[in-house]
C-alpha positions in Angstrom: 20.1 119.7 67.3 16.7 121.3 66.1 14.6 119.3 68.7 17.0 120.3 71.9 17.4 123.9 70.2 13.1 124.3 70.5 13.0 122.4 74.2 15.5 125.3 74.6 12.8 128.1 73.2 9.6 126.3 73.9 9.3 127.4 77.8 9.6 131.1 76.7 7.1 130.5 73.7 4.9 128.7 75.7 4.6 131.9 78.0 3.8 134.5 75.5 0.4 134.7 73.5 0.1 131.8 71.5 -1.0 134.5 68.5 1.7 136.4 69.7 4.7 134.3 69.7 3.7 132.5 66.7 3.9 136.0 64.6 7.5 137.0 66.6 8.8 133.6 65.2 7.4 133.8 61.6 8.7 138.1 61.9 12.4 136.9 62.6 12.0 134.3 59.6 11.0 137.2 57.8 12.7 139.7 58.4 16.5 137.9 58.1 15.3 134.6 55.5 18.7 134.0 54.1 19.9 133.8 58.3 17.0 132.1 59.0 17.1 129.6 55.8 21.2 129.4 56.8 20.5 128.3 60.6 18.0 125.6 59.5 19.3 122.4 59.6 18.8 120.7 56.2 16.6 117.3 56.5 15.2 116.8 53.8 13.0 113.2 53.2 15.1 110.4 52.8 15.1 108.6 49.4 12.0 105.6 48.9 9.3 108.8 50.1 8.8 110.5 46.9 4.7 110.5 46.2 3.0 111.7 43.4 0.2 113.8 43.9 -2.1 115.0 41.2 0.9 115.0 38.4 2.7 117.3 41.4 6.4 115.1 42.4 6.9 115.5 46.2 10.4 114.3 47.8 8.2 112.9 50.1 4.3 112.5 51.9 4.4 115.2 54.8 3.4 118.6 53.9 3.1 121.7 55.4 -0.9 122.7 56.6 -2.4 125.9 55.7 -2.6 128.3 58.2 1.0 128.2 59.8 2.7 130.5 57.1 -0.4 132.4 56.2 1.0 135.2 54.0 4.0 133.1 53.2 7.1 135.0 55.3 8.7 132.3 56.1 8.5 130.4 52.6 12.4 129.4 52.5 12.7 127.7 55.7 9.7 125.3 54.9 11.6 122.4 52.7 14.6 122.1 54.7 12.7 120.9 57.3 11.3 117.6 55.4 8.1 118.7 54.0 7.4 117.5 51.0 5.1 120.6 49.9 4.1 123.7 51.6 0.5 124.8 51.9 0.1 129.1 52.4 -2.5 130.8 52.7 -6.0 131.4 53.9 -5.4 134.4 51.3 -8.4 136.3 50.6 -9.1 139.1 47.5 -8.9 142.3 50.0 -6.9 142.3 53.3 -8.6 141.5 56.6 -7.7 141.8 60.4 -9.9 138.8 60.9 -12.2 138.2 64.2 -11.5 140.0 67.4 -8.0 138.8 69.5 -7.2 136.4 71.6 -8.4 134.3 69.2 -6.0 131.3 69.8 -5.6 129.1 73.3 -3.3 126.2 73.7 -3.7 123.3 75.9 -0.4 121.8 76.0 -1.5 118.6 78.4 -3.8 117.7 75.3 -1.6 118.6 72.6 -4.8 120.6 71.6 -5.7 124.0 70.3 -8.5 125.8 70.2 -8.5 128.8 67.2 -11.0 131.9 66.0 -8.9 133.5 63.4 -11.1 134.2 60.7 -9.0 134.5 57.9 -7.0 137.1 58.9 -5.1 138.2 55.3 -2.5 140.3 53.9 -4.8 140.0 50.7 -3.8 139.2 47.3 -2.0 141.5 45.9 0.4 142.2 48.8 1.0 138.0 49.4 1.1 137.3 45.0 4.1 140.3 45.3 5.9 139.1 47.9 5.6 135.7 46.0 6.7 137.1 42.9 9.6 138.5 45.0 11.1 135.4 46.1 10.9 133.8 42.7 12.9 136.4 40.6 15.4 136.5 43.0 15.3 132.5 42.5 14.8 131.9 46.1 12.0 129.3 45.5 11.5 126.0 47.5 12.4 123.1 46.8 9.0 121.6 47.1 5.5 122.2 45.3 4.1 125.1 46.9 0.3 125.5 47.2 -2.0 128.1 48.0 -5.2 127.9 50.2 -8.4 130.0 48.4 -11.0 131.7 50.4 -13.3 134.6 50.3 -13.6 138.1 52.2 -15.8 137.6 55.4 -17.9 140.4 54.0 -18.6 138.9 50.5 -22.4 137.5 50.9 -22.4 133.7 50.3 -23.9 133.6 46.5 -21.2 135.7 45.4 -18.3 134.0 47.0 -17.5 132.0 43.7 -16.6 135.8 43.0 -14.1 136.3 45.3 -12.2 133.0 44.9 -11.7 133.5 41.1 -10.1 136.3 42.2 -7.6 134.9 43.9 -7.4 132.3 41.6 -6.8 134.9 38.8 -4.2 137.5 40.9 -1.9 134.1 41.6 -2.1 132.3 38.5 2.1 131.2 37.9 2.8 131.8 41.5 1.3 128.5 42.6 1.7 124.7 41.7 -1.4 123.7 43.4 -4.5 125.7 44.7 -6.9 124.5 47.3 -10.7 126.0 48.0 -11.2 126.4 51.7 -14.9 126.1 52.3 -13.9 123.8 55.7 -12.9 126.6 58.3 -15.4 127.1 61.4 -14.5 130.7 61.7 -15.8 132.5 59.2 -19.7 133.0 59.3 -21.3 131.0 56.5 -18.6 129.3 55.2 -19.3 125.4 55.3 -22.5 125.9 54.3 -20.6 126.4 51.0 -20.1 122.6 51.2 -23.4 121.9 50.2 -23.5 120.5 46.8 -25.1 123.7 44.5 -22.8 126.6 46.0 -19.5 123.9 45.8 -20.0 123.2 42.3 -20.7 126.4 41.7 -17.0 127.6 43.2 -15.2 124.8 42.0 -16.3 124.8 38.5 -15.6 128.8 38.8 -12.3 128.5 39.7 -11.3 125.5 37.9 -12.6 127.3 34.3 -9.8 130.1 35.8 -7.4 128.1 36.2 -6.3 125.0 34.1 -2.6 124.8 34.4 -2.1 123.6 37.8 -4.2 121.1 40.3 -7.0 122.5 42.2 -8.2 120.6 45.5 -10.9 121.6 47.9 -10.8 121.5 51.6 -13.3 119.1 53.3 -14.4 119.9 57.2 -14.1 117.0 59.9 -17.9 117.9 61.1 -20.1 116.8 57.8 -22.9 114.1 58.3 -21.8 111.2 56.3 -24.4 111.5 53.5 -23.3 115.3 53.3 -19.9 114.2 52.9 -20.5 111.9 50.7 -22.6 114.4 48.0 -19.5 116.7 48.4 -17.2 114.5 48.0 -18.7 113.2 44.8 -19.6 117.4 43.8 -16.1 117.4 43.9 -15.2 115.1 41.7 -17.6 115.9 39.2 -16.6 119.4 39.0 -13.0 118.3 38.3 -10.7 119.1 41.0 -7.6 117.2 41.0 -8.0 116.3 45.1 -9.4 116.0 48.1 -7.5 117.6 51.6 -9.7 116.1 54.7 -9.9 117.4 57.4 -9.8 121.5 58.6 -10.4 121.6 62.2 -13.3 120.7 64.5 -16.2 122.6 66.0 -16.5 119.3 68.5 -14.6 119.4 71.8 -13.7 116.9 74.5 -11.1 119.0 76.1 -11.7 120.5 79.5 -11.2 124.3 79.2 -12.1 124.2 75.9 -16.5 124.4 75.6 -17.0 128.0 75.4 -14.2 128.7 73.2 -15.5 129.4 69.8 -13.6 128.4 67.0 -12.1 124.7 65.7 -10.0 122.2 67.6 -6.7 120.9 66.4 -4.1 118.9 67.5 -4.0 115.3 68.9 -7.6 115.0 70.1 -8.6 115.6 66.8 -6.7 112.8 65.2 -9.5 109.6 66.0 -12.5 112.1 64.2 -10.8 113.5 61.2 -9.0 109.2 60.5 -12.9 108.1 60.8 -14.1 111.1 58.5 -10.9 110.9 55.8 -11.8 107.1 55.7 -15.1 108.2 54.4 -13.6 110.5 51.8 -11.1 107.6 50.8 -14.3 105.4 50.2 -16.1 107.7 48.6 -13.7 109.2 46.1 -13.2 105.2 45.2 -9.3 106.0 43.6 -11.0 108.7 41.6 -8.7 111.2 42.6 -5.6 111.4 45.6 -6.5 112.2 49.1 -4.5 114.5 51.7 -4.8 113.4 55.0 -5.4 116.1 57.8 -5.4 116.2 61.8 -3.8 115.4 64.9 -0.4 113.9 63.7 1.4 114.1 66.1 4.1 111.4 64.9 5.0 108.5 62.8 1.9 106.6 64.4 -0.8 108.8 63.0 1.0 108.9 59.9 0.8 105.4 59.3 -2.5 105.3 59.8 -3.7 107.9 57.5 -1.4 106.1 54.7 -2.8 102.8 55.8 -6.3 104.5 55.3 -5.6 105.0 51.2 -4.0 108.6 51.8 -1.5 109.9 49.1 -0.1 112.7 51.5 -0.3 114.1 54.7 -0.3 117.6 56.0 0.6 118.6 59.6 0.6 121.9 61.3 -0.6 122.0 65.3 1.0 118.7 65.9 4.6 120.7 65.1 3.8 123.7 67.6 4.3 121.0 70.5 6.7 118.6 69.1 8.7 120.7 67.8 10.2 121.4 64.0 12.2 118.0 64.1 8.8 116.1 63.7 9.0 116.2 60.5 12.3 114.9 60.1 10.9 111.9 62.2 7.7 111.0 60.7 10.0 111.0 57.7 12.5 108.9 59.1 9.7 106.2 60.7 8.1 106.1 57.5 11.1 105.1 55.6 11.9 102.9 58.5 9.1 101.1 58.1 8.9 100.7 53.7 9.5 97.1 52.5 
């Protein structure tokens, strides 16, 4: 009923803005939740999927991607759908437009899209009250809910520790997980914060802020493998709890797609970010959990990331074509498939 109910929506989707639809959907979730929670069909992971994660209990493997529900306004819709735990956020200290619009592009044929956003925020204050909101009015998911860290595109690059403590600080008890995003493509600067100095420098920061709930960091898909291999092992040495590989791609391989700037998401992404959270698997040697990233676009590329020493999963471009019943059946093939 969900699937045939988007194939209903999709052509009319597909013809607006991709920016724009995708904020007319998440307004409606918004502005009626309890409709919008009441009209979602209830799937949630069959039993035989539950995963620990870092201490956190998920119903089950597939979670929800950052940058789908960025200021969370459609939090209460998120579990019924199957995830096991919900990723908001880029949230930033101060609000921000982010960069200049259009700023996303779709290329249905290839599952693929091509995305500038730069962090565009609500900020801090106004996403932790609107978290606060939902949970004294007990309207909480059923799932961990996590919250993806970055920094002010106009906070130089040796004081960006600053601005994620900050975060880190303004959401402490509104989170059961926190991730460090120094992966995105989009905001000037940024993965050079991968480098081993300035990571340990944020992680450690943020991880001395917060000690009640697991803090992972964000790996991009792009990384040499000796660079990936020192942050992956910074990482771990400054404590987080987990490593989420990968953010999206500066690489291409789609025609339409080479002048765009931006990362690439979606299926074509899928063969680069298994190769590069292979690596991370191997590197972090069972140290800590990793959450696998990128072009799942169904049970199949599920599998594979499991099969590749994956705890989780997190999706997000891969639903925008498929639909919201994908979920439901990477669930479902998953739990076809257990012993």
């Amino acid at each position: 009923m969900l699937d045939l109910g988007y194939r209903l929506l999709k052509p009319a989707l597909f013809s607006m803005d991709p920016e724009r639809a995708h904020e007319r959907v998440l307004g409606m979730a918004s502005a009626m939740p309890g409709l919008a929670r009441a009209l979602t069909p209830d799937t949630p992971p069959p039993p035989g999927l539950e995963v620990d994660l870092a201490g956190l209990k998920l119903p089950g493997p597939v979670g929800l991607a950052a940058g789908l529900d960025k200021d969370a306004h459609a939090l209460r819709i998120w579990d019924k759908l199957g995830f096991g735990f919900v990723e908001i956020g880029t949230i930033t200290p101060l609000s921000q437009p982010g960069n200049p619009r259009p700023r996303v592009h779709r290329f249905p044929a290839h599952q693929a899209i091509v995305n500038s956003m730069g962090f565009p925020s609500d900020g801090m204050e106004v996403v932790a009250r609107r978290l606060e909101r939902l949970q004294s009015k007990g309207h909480w998911p059923n799932v961990p809910v996590g919250v993806n860290l970055g920094k002010n595109k106009a906070t130089p690059a040796e004081e960006a520790h600053l601005d994620y403590v900050k975060v880190t600080r303004r959401l402490h008890g509104l989170a059961d997980y926190l991730t460090v995003n120094v992966s995105s493509p989009n905001t000037p600067g940024l993965r050079a914060l991968q480098m081993v100095a300035p990571l340990k420098r944020i992680l450690e920061a943020v991880l001395a802020a917060e000690q009640s709930v697991p803090v992972f960091v964000k790996l991009a898909p792009d990384m040499q493998p000796e660079q990936l291999d020192q942050a992956v092992n910074a990482a771990i040495e400054s404590g987080v709890a987990g490593i989420i590989a990968t953010n999206t791609t500066r690489r291409r391989g789609v025609p339409g797609t080479e002048d765009l700037p931006g990362g690439l998401s979606g299926a074509p992404l899928f063969p680069f970010a298994l190769a590069q959270v292979s690596q991370v698997v191997a590197s972090a040697a069972g140290r800590v959990p990793v959450v696998g990233v990128g072009g799942i676009t169904g049970p199949e590329q599920a599998k594979a990331y499991l099969a590749a020493g994956c705890t989780a999963l997190q999706l997000y471009s891969g639903m925008i074509f498929e639909g919201p019943g994908l979920i439901h059946r990477i669930n479902q093939g998953l739990v076809d498939e257990a012993p």
